[in-house]
N, C-alpha and C positions, 0 to 999 in steps of 0.2 A: 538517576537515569533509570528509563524501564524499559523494557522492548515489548513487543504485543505481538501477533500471529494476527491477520485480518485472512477470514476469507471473504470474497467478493463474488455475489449472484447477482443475474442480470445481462443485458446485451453488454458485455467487460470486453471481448474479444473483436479485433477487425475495426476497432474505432478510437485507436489510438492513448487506449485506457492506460498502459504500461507507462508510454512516452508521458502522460501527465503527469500519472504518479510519482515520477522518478523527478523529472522537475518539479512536482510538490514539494516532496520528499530532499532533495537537492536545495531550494529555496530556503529552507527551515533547516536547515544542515544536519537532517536527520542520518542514518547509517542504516544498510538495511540491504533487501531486495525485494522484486518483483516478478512474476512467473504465470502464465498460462496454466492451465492445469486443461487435461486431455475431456473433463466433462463441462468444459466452456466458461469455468468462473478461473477467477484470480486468486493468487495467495500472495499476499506483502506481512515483508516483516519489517519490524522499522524498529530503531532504537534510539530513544534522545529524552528530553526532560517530559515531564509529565502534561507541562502546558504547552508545549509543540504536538505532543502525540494527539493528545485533547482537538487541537487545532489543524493537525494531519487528518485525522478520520474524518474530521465536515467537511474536508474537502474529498476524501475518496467518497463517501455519501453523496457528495455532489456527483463527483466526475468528469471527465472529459463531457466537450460539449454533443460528439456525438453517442456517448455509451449513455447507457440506463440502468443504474444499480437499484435492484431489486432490495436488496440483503446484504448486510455485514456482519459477517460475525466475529467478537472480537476476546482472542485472549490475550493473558498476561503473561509471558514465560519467563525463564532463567534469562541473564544476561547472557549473550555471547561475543565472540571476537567478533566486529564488522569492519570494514575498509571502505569508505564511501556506500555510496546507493548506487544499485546497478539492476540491469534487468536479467532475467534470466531465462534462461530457453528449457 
């Protein structure tokens, strides 16, 4: 298992980017969250095998069909405790 830090640039915000992520991220029974950040991009954290996570970011690269991801940037962290995937305020 790995966990990654995504941030997400781009029109991410007002177009439903959160909601997909989560059911990306939910679909692939990944563990994790999802978050606004106040300078308009995204942060997801996600935790699960190496070939889900692989398979997670082509889809945050994609995106919801109305957002536009500019940018991902992607790290690798520590493991930590998660409980499902959720979004967060």
């Amino acid at each position: 298992m790995i966990q990654v830090h995504l941030h997400v640039t781009g029109k991410v915000q007002g177009v439903w980017f959160r909601a997909y992520t989560r059911d990306c991220a939910i679909a692939m029974k990944l563990e994790g969250w999802v978050r606004n950040d106040r300078d308009g991009s995204v942060h997801i954290v996600a935790v699960g095998t190496k070939e889900k996570i692989d398979q997670f970011i082509l889809q945050v690269k994609t995106g919801s069909p109305q957002s536009q991801v500019d940018h991902v940037h992607i790290s690798e962290e520590t493991l930590s405790d998660h409980n499902g995937f959720e979004i967060r305020k």
